[in-house]
PLY file of the C-alpha trace (Angstrom):
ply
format ascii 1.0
element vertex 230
property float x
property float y
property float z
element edge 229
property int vertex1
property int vertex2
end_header
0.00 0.00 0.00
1.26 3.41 -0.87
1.94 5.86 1.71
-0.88 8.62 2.19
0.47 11.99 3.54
-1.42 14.44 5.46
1.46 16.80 5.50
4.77 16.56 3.23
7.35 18.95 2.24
8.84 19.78 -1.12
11.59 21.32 -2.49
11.64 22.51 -6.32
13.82 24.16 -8.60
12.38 26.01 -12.04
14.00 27.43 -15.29
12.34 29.73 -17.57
12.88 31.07 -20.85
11.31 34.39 -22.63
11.21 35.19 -26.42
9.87 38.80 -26.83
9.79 39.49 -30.06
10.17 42.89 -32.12
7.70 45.40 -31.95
6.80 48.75 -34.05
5.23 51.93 -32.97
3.43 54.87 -34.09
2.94 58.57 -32.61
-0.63 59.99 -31.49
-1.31 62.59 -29.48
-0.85 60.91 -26.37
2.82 59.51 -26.61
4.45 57.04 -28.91
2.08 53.55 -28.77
4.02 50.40 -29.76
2.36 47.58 -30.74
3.83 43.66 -31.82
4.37 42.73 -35.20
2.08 39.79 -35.70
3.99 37.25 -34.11
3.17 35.76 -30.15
6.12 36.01 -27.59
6.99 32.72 -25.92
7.30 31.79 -22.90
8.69 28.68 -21.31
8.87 27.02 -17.95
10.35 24.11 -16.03
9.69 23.13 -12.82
11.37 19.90 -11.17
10.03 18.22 -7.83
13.03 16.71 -5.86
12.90 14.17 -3.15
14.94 13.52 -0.87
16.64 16.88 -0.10
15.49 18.78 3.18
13.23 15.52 3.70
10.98 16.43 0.68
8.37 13.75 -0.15
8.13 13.71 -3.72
9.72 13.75 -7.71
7.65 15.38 -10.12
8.32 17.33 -13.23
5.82 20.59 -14.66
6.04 21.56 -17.93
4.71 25.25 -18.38
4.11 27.06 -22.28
2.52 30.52 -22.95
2.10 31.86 -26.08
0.87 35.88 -26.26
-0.37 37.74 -28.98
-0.99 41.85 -28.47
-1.91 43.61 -31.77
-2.22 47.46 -31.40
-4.19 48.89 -33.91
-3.61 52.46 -35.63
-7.37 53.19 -34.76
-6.06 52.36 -30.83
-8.58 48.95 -30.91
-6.53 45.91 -29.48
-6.23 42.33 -29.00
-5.09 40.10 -26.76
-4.47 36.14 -27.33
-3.29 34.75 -24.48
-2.60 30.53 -25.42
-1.35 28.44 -22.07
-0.08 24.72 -22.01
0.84 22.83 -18.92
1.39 19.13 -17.99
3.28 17.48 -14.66
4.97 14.08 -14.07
5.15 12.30 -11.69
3.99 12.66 -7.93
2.42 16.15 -7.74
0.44 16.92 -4.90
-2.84 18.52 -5.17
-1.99 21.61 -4.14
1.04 22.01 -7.37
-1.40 21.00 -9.93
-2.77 23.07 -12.22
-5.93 24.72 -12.30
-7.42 27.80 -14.95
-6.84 30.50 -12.18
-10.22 30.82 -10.85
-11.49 33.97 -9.50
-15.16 32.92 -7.99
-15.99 32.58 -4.63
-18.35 29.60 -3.11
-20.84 31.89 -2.33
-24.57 31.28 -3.38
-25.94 34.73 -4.25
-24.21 36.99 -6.84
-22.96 40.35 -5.08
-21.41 38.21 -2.24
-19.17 37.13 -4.97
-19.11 40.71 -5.81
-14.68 41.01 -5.84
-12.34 42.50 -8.35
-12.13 40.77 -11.49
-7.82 39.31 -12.52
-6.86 40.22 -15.45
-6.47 36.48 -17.19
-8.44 34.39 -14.81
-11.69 32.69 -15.02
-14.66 34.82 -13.07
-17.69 31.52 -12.96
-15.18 29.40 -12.21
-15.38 28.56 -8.11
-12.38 28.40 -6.02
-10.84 24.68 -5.71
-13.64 23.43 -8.49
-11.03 22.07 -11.05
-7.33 20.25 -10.81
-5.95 18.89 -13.83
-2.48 17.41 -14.01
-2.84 18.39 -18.37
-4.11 21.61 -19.01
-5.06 24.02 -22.03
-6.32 27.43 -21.56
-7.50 29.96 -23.92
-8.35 33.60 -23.11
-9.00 36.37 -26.09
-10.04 39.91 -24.99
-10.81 42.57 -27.80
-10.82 46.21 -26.58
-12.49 49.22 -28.32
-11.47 52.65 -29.08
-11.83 54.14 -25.70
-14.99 56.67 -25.49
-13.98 60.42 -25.10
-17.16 61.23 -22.79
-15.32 63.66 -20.77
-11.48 64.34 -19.71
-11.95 62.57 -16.36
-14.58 59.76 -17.89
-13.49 57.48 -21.10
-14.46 54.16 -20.84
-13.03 51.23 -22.83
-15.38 48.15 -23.85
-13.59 44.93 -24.08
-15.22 41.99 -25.17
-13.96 38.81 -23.52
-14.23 34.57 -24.39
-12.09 31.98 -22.27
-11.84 28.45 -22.54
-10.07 25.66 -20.83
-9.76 21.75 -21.43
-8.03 19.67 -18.88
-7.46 15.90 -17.57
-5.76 14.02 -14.66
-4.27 10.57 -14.48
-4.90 8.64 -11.13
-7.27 10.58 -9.69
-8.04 8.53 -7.12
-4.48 9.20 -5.72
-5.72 12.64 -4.36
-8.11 11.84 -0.78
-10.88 13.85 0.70
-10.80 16.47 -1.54
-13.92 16.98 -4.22
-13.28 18.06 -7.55
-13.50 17.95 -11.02
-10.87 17.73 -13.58
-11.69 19.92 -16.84
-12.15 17.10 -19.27
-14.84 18.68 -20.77
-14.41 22.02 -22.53
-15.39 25.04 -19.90
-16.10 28.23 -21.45
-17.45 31.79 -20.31
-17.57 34.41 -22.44
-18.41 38.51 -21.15
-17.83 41.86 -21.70
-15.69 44.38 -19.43
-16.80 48.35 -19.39
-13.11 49.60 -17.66
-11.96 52.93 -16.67
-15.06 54.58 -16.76
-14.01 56.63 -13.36
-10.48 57.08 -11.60
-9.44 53.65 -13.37
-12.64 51.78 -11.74
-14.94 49.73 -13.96
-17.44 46.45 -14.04
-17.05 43.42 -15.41
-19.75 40.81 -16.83
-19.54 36.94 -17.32
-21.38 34.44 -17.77
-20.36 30.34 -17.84
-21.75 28.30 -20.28
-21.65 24.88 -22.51
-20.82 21.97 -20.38
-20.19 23.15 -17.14
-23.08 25.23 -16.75
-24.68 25.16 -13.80
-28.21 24.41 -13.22
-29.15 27.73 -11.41
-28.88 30.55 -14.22
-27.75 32.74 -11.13
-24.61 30.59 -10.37
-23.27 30.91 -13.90
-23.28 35.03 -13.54
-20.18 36.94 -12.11
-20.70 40.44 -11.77
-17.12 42.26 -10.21
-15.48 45.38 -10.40
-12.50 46.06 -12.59
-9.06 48.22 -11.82
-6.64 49.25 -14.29
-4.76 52.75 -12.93
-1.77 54.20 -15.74
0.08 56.78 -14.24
0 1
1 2
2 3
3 4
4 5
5 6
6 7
7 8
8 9
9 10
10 11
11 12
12 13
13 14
14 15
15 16
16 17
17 18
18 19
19 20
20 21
21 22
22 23
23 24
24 25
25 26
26 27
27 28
28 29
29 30
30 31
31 32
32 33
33 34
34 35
35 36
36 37
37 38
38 39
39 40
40 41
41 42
42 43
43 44
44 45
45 46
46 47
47 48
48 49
49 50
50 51
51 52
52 53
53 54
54 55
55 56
56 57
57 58
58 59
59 60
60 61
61 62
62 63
63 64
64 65
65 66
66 67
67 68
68 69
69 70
70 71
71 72
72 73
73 74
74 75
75 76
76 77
77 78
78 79
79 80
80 81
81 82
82 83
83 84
84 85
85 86
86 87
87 88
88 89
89 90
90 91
91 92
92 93
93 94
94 95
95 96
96 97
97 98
98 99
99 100
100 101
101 102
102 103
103 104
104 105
105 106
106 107
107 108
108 109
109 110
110 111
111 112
112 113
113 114
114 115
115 116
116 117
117 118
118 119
119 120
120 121
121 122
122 123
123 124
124 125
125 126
126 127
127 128
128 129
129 130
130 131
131 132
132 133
133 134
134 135
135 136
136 137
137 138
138 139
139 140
140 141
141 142
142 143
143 144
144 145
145 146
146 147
147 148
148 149
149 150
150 151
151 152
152 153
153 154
154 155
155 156
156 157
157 158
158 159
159 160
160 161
161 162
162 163
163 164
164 165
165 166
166 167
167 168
168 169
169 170
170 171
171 172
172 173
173 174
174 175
175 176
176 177
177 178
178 179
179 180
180 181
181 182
182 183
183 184
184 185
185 186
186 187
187 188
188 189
189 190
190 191
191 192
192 193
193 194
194 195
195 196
196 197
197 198
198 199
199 200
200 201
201 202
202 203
203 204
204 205
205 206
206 207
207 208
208 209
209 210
210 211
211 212
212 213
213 214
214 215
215 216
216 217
217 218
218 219
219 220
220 221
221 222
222 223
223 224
224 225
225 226
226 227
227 228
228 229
């Protein structure tokens, strides 16, 4: 019988690598704006699990990819492709395996899950719902032309989809915990209405496809945004 660990210790060394690659610009009023030339940067990531050193528990290896996509337009409309790939080895524990960044909490009525919305995470999706030890996220956010309504109020509408598809091998290896696994496709798709005062805004989501939920309430975030340039 294999052991079962309440507590354990790890110890883990990473590597990462970056590609940014070259970007042009243009002048507006406001300043220079650069924006990429059509081509994603890459990211990279290794992480390895050792055992044995400082009484750690376990071996494991996580593989991490990112591939980002910005396009700056001259009419100052964007996009953003974010495209993430991750898969471990060996003996992770549950709490080093991967899961779609979720930014919900387990709370049954909307506005006490009222928070601040990340920036690439998923809003339906409930803390501690999904662990996948193979995971593929997708997150695409298309901005507007920011509205001149006054000098202190100019909103930006940005029109958001993400996705995620996951799995886990030996499932049954991880006790007392309930959760689900992503292998089904999740998706939620929303818009964000940001900066309309002193960098504050809202954000809208709702979850749909397989992992809807049966209440139409529970599949609605509704959070505030902050994005602050100075």
């Amino acid at each position: 019988m294999e052991n079962v660990f309440n507590n354990y210790k790890l110890v883990e060394a990473s590597a990462s690598i970056r590609i940014i690659l070259k970007t042009n610009s243009f002048t507006t009023n406001k300043g220079v704006i650069e924006y990429y030339d059509g081509l994603p940067n890459i990211s990279f990531q290794i992480t390895q699990g050792i055992k044995g050193i400082s009484k750690s528990d376990f071996n494991y290896t996580k593989f991490g990819l990112k591939l980002k996509y910005f396009l700056k337009r001259k009419d100052l409309s964007s996009t953003n492709i974010i495209l993430n790939g991750s898969l471990a080895l060996g003996d992770v524990p549950l709490t080093h395996l991967f899961h779609a960044s979720p930014n919900s909490p387990t709370k049954d009525e909307i506005l006490q899950r009222f928070s601040v919305a990340g920036r690439y995470s998923f809003e339906t999706m409930y803390f501690g719902e999904f662990y996948s030890d193979r995971l593929i996220t997708f997150h695409l956010k298309h901005s507007l032309r920011r509205f001149n309504i006054t000098k202190t109020m100019q909103p930006e509408l940005v029109f958001i989809t993400r996705h995620a598809l996951g799995d886990m091998i030996n499932k049954e290896n991880h006790l007392g915990v309930n959760f689900s696994t992503l292998d089904q496709f999740y998706s939620e798709s929303g818009i964000e209405i940001n900066k309309i005062l002193f960098g504050f805004g809202l954000s809208f989501a709702y979850r749909y496809g397989f992992y809807n939920l049966p209440d139409f309430e529970d599949n609605i975030s509704f959070k505030f945004t902050f994005y602050l340039k100075l």
